[in-house]
C-alpha positions as CSV (number, residue, x, y, z in Angstrom):
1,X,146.9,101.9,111.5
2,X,143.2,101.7,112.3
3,X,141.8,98.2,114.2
4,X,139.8,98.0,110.8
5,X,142.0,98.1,108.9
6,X,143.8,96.1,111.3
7,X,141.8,93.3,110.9
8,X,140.6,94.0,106.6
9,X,144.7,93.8,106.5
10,X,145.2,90.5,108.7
11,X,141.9,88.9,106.7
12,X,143.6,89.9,103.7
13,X,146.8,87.7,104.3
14,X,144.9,84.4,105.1
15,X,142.9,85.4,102.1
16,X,145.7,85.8,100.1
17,X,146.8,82.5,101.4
18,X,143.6,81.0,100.8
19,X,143.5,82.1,97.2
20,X,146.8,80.8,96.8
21,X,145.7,77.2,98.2
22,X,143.0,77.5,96.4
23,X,145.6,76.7,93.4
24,X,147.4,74.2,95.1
25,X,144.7,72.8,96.3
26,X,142.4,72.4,93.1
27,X,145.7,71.0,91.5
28,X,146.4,68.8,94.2
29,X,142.7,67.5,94.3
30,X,142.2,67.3,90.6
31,X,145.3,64.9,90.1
32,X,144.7,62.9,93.3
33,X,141.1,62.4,92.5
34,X,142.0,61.0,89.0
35,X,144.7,58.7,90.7
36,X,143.4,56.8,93.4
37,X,139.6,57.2,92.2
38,X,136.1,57.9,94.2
39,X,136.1,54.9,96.1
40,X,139.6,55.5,97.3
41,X,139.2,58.9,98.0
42,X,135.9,58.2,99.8
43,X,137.4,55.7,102.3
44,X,139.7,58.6,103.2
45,X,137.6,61.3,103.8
46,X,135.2,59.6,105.5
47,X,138.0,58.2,108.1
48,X,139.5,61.9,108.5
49,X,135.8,63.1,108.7
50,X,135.7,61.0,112.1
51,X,139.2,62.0,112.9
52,X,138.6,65.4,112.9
53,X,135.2,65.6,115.0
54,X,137.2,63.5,117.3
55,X,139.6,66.0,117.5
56,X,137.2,68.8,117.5
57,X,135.7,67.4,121.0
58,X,138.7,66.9,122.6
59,X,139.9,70.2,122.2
60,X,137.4,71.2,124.6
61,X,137.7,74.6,123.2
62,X,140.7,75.0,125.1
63,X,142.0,77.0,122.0
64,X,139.7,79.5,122.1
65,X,140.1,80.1,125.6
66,X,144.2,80.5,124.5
67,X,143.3,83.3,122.0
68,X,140.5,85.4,123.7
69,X,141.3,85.2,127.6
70,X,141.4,89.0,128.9
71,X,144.6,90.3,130.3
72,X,148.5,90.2,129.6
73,X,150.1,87.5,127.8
74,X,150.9,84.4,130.2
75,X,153.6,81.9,129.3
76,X,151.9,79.6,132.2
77,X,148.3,80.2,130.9
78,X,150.2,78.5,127.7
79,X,151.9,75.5,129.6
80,X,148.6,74.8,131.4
81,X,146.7,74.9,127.6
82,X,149.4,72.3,126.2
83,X,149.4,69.9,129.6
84,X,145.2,69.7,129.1
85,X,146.0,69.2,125.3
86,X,148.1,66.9,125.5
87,X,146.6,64.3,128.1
88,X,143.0,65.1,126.2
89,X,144.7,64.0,123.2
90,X,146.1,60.4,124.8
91,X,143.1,59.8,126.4
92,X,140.9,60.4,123.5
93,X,143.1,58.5,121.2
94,X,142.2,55.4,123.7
95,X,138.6,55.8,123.7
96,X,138.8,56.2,119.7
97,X,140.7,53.1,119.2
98,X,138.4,51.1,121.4
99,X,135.7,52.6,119.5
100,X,136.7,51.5,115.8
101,X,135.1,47.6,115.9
102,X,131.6,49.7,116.4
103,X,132.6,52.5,114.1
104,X,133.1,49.7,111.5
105,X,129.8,47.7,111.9
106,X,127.9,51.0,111.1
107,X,129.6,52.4,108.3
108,X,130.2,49.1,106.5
109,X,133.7,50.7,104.8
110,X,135.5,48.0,103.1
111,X,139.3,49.4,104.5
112,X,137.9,51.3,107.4
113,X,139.3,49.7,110.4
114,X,142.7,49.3,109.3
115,X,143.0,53.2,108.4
116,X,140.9,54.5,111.1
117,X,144.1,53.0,113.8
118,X,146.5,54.5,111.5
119,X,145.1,58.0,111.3
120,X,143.3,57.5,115.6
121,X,147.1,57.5,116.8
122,X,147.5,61.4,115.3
123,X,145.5,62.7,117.8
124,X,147.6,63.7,120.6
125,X,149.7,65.3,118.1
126,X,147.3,67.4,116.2
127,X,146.0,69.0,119.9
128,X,149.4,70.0,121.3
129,X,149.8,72.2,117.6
130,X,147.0,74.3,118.6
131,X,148.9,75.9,121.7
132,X,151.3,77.8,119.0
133,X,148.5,77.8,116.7
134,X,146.8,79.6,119.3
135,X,149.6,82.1,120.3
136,X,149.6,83.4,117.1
137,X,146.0,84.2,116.6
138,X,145.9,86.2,120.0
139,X,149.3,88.4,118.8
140,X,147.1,88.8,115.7
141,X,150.1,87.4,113.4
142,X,148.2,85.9,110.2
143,X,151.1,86.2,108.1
144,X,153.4,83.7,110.1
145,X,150.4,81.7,110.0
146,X,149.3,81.8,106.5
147,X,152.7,81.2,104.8
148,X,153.4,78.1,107.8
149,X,149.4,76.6,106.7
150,X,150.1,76.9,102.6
151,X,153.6,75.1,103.4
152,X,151.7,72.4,105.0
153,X,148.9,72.2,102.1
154,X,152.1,71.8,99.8
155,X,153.7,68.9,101.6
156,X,150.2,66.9,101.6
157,X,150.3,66.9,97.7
158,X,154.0,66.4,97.6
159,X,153.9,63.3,99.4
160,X,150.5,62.3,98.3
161,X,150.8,62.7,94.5
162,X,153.8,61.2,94.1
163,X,153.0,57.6,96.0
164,X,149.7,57.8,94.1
165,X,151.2,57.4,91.2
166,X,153.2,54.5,92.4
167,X,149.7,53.0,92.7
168,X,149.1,53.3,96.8
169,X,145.4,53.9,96.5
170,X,144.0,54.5,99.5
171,X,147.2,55.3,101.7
172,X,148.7,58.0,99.5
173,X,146.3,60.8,101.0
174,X,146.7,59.0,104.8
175,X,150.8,59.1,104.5
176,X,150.5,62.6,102.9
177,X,148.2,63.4,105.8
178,X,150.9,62.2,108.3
179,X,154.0,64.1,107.3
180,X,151.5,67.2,107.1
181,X,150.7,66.5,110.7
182,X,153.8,66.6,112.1
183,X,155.2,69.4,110.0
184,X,152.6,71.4,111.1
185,X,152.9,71.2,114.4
186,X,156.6,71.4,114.2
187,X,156.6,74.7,112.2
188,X,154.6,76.4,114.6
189,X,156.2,76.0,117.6
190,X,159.0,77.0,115.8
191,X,157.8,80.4,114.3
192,X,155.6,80.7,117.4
193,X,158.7,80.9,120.0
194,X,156.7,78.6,122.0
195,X,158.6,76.0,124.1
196,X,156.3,73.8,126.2
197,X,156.4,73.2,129.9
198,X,154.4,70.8,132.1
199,X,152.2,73.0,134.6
200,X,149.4,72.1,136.5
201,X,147.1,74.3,138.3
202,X,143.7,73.3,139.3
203,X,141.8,76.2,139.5
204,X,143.5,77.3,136.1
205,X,141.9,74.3,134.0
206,X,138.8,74.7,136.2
207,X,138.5,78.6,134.6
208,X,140.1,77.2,131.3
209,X,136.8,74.7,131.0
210,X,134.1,76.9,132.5
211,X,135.0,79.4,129.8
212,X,134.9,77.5,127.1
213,X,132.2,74.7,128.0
214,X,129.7,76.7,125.8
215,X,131.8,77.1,123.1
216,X,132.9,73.5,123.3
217,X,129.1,72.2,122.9
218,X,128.2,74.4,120.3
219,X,130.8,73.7,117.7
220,X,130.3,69.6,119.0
221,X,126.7,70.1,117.8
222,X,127.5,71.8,114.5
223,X,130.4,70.0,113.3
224,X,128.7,66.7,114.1
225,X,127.0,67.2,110.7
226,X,130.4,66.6,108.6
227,X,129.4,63.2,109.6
228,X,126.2,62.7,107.5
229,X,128.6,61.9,105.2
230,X,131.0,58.8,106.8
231,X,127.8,57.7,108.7
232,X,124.8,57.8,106.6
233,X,125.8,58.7,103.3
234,X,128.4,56.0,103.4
235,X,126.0,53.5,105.1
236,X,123.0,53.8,102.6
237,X,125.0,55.3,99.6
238,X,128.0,53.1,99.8
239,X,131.9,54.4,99.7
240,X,131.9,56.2,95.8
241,X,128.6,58.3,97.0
242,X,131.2,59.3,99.8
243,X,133.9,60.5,97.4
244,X,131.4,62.3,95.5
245,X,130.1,64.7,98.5
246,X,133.3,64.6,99.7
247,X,134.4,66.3,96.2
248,X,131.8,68.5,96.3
249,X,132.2,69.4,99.7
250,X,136.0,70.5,99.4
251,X,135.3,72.3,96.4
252,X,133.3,74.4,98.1
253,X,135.7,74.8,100.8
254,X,138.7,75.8,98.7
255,X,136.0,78.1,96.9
256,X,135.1,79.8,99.9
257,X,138.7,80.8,101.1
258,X,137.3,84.4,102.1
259,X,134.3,83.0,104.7
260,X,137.0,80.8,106.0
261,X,139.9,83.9,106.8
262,X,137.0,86.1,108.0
263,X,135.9,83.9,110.5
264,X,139.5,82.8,111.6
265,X,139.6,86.9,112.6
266,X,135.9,87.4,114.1
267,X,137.0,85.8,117.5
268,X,140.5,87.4,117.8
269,X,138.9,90.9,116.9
270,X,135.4,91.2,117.5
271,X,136.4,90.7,121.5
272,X,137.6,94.3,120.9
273,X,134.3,95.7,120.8
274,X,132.4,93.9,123.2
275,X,131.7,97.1,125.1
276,X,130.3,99.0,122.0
277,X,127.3,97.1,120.5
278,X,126.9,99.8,117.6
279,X,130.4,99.3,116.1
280,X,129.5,95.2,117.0
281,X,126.3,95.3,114.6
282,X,127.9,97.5,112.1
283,X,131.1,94.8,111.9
284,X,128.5,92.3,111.7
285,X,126.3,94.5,108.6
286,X,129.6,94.9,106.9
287,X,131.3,91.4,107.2
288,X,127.8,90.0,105.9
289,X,127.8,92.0,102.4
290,X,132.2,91.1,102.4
291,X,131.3,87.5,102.9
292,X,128.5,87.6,100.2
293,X,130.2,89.3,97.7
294,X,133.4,87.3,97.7
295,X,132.3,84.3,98.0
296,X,129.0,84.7,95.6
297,X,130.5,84.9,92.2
298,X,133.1,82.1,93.0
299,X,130.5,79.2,93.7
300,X,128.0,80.5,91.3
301,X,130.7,80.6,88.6
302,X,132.2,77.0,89.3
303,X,128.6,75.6,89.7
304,X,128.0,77.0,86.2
305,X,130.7,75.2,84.5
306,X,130.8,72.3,86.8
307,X,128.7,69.5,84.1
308,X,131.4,70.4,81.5
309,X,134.4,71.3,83.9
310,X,134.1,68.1,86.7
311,X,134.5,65.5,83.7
312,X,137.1,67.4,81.8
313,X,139.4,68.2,84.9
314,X,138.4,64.9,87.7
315,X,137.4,62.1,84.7
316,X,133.5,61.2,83.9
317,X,133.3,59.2,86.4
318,X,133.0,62.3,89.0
319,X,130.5,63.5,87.1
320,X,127.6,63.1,90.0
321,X,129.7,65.7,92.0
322,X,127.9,68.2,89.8
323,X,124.3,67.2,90.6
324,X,125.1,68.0,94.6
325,X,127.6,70.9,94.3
326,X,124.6,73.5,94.2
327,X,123.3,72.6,97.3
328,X,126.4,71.9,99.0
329,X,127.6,75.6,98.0
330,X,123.9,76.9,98.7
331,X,124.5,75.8,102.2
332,X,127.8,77.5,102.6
333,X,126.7,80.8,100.8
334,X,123.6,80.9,103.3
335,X,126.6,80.2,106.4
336,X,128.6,83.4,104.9
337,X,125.4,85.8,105.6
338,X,124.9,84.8,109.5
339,X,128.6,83.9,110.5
340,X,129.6,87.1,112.2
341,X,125.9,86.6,113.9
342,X,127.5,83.3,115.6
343,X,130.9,85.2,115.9
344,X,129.4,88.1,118.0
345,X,126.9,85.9,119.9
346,X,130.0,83.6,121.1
347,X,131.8,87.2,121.9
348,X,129.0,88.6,124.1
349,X,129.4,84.8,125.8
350,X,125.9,84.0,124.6
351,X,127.5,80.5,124.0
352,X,124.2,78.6,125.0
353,X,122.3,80.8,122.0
354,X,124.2,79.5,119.5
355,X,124.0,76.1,120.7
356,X,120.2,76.1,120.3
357,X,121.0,77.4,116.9
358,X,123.2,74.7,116.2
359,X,121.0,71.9,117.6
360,X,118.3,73.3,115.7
361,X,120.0,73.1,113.0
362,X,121.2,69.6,113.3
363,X,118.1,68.0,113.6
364,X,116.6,69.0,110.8
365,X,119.9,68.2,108.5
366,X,120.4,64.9,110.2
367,X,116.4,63.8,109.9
368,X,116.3,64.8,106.1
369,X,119.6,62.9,105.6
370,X,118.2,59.9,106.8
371,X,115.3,60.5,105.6
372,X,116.2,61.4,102.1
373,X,119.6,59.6,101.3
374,X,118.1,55.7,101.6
375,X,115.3,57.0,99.0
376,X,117.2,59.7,96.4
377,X,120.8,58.5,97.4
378,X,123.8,61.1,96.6
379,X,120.9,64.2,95.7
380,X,119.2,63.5,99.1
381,X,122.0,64.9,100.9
382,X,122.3,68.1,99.4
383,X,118.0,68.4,99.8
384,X,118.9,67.8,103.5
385,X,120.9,71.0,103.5
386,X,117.9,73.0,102.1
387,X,115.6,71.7,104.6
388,X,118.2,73.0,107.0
389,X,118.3,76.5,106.0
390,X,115.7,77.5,108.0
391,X,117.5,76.8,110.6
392,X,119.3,80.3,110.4
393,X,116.2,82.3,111.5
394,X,117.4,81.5,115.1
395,X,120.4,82.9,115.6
396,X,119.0,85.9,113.8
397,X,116.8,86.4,116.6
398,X,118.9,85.4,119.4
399,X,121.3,88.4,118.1
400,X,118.2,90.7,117.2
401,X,117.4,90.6,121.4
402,X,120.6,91.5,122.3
403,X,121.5,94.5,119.6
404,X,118.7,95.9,117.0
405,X,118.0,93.9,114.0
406,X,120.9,93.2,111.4
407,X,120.6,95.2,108.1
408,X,119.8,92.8,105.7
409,X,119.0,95.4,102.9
410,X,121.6,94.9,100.4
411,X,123.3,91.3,101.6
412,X,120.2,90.2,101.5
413,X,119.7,90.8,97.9
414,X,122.8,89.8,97.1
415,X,122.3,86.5,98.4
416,X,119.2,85.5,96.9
417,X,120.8,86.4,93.7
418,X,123.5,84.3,94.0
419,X,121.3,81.5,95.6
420,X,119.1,81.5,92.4
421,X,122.2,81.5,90.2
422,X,123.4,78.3,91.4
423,X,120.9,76.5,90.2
424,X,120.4,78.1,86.6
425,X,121.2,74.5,84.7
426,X,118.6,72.7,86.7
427,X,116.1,75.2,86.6
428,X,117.3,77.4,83.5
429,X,119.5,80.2,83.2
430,X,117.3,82.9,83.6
431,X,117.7,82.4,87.5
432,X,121.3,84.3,86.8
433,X,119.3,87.8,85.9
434,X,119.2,88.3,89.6
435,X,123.3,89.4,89.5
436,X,122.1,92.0,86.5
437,X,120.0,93.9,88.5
438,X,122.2,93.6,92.0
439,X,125.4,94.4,89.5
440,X,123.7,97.6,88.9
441,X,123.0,98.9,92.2
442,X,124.6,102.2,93.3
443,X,124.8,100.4,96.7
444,X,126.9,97.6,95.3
445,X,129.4,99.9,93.7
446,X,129.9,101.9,97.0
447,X,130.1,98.8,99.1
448,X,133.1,97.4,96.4
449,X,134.8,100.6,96.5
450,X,134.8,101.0,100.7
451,X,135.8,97.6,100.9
452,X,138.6,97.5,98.8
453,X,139.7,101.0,100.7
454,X,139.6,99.2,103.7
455,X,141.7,96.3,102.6
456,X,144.4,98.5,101.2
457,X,144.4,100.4,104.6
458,X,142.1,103.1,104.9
459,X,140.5,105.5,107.7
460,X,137.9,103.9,109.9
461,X,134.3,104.8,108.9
C-alpha cells in the first residue's frame, strides 16, 4: 500500500471513530445536558477546562518527542518518557492544588474549589497514558487506538447518565470523568504491550526537552484560549454563560471529528516527507480542501437547524447556545484551512514560527474577550473569535518563506462559502447561494472523487 494511502486509510479509522462518537457523543450530551442543567454542566467544564491546560503544560511535549524521534524503536527511550511523565504529573498536581484558593477568587464558581481537588489529583494519571498513547501513534496503529478512545467515550456516559438521573448534579460528569481516566490509561498499556520501567538518563531528558521546548510553548500559548471561557466568560458572564459556550463549543468538536483525525496523523506522517518540500506543500494543498469539505457541510448544516433543533433536543433553556454556535464553528472552519500549515511548520522544526502565530493569535482573542464579554455577555465571546481570524495570515507567511505559497484556489472558495452559510439566519439565507455555485464546480467534483479514491486505497498521485 502507498504512504497516502497509508495515511487517507489510518485517517479513515479515527474518522470512522469519530463519526461513531459523534453519535454517542451527541446522545450522551443531549441527555446529560437536560439532566443536570447549564449551571451544572458549566461548573464542570470550566474545572476540566483548567484541568486539561494543566495537563497540557506538564506534558512538556514529551509525547511528541515519543512519536516523532528519528531512529529504531527504543523501549528505554519509552521508560525515560514515562519516568518524566510521571514525576511532571506529581509535581504539577502540587502546584495545582496549592493554586485552587486563587483559582477560586477569580472565577467566582459557586462549587469550584471542592471539584477542582477532586479532578487536580488525575493528573499524574492522565500523563503516564500518553507513553502507550504515544507508542501507538509512532507504529501508525489508529485502529487499536480508535476502538480503545470510543470505549472510553462509552464509559463516560455509562457512568455519567445513569448517576444523573439519580439527581448528582454536578458530580455525575466528574465520577464519569474518573472511571474514564483510569480505563483509558489501563486499556492502552494493555493493547500497547507497554510495561513501564524506571530509567533515568540525563542527557536523554536533556535531548527529550530541547526537542520539544518549541512545541511545548506553542501549544501552551494556543490552548491557553480554552480558558476564556472558565476565566472570563465565567467571571463576567457567570456559570450558565459557561454551559452555554461550553455546549457550543463541544458541538463543534464532535462536528468536526475529520479536522480532529487529520491532525492526529499530520505529525506521525508528514515527518515522512521532510526532505521533499513539493510532496510537503502538495499534502498541505490537499489536506486543506479534505479538511474543508468534510467539515463544511456538517457545521453549516447543524448551525442551520440549531434555533429549532437546540430547544427541541437540550430544553429551551439552551437556547442561547444557538446565538454563539456560528462563531464558535466559524473559528474552527477557519482552523481546518491552515492546520496542516502548523503541522508542516512544527515538522520542518520551525517550532518558534508557530509560536508567534499562536501568540498572535492569543492576544487579539483574549483582548476582545475581555473587552467584549463584560459589555455583550455570551455573543461577545464568539465576536472575539472573529477578531481573531486574522490572526491566520501569519503562519501563512511563515510557511510561504520556507516552500512557495499554498494553493488557496479552490479551499479557498470553499471556505468562504461555508463561512457565509453559517450565518444565513442572522443575516438571511441568501448567504447559503455560495455552496450552489462551489457545488457546481468541475474542481469540486474531481477533488470528491480523488479523495474518496484515496481513502478506499488508491495509487499515489
Amino acid at each position: 500500500m502507498s504512504l497516502r494511502s497509508k495515511v487517507m486509510s489510518g485517517g479513515f479509522y479515527l474518522a470512522m471513530r469519530q463519526g461513531i462518537g459523534m453519535v454517542i457523543s451527541l446522545g450522551g450530551i443531549l441527555l446529560l445536558t437536560r439532566l443536570i442543567g447549564p449551571k451544572n454542566y458549566g461548573l464542570y467544564t470550566a474545572t476540566f477546562g483548567i484541568f486539561w491546560y494543566l495537563q497540557t503544560i506538564c506534558q512538556l511535549g514529551v509525547e511528541v518527542y515519543l512519536v516523532r524521534h528519528e531512529g529504531e524503536e527504543q523501549l528505554q527511550i519509552y521508560h525515560q518518557g514515562f519516568t518524566l511523565l510521571l514525576l511532571l504529573g506529581l509535581g504539577g498536581m502540587g502546584i495545582s492544588l496549592l493554586g485552587i484558593p486563587l483559582l477560586q477568587s477569580w472565577v467566582r464558581l459557586p462549587g469550584f474549589s471542592t471539584i477542582a481537588q477532586v479532578m487536580f489529583i488525575g493528573l499524574p494519571l492522565a500523563l503516564i497514558g500518553q507513553v502507550p498513547t504515544s507508542r501507538l501513534e509512532r507504529n501508525l496503529d489508529y485502529r487499536r487506538i480508535a476502538l480503545v478512545e470510543l470505549a472510553n467515550q462509552a464509559v463516560f456516559f455509562l457512568v455519567a447518565l445513569p448517576l444523573a438521573f439519580q439527581g448528582w448534579g454536578v458530580w455525575a460528569p466528574v465520577t464519569g470523568w474518573w472511571v474514564q481516566l483510569i480505563q483509558t490509561t489501563g486499556l492502552f498499556y494493555w493493547v500497547s504491550g507497554y510495561r513501564p520501567r524506571w530509567h533515568w538518563n540525563h542527557e536523554l531528558i536533556k535531548q527529550m526537552l530541547s526537542y520539544s521546548a518549541g512545541f511545548s510553548a506553542s501549544t501552551w500559548i494556543w490552548y491557553a484560549r480554552t480558558l476564556v471561557n472558565p476565566l472570563l466568560v465565567g467571571r463576567f458572564a457567570g456559570l450558565e454563560a459557561v454551559g452555554y459556550v461550553a455546549l457550543a463549543i463541544r458541538l463543534v468538536e464532535v462536528l468536526g471529528f475529520v479536522k480532529t483525525a487529520t491532525w492526529r496523523i499530520a505529525l506521525a506522517t508528514l515527518a515522512k516527507f521532510q526532505g521533499d518540500r513539493p510532496r510537503l506543500l502538495n499534502a498541505v494543498n490537499e489536506g486543506m480542501g479534505l479538511q474543508i469539505l468534510a467539515l463544511g457541510p456538517l457545521l453549516v448544516g447543524f448551525a442551520w437547524v440549531a434555533p429549532w433543533l437546540i430547544p427541541l433536543l437540550f430544553g429551551a433553556k439552551w437556547l442561547p447556545v444557538a446565538a454563539v454556535f456560528p462563531f464558535i464553528a466559524l473559528g474552527s472552519l477557519t482552523n481546518a484551512l491552515f492546520n496542516l500549515h502548523c503541522s508542516t511548520l512544527y515538522v520542518l522544526n520551525r517550532n518558534w514560527e508557530v509560536t508567534v502565530f499562536h501568540i498572535f493569535h492569543l492576544a487579539l482573542f483574549v483582548s476582545a474577550s475581555a473587552l467584549l464579554i463584560p459589555r455583550l455577555g455570551l455573543v461577545g465571546y464568539g465576536w472575539a473569535e472573529v477578531v481573531a481570524l486574522p490572526s491566520y495570515f501569519a503562519v501563512h507567511l511563515f510557511l510561504s518563506r520556507l516552500m512557495s505559497s499554498p494553493d488557496y484556489e479552490w479551499s479557498g472558495l470553499l471556505w468562504g462559502a461555508f463561512a457565509m452559510a453559517l450565518f444565513a439566519h442572522p443575516i438571511g439565507w441568501w448567504a447559503g447561494l455560495g455552496l450552489l455555485v462551489v457545488a457546481y464546480l468541475p474542481a469540486t467534483r474531481f477533488k470528491i472523487r480523488g479523495y474518496w479514491k484515496s481513502i478506499r486505497g488508491g495509487a499515489i498521485g
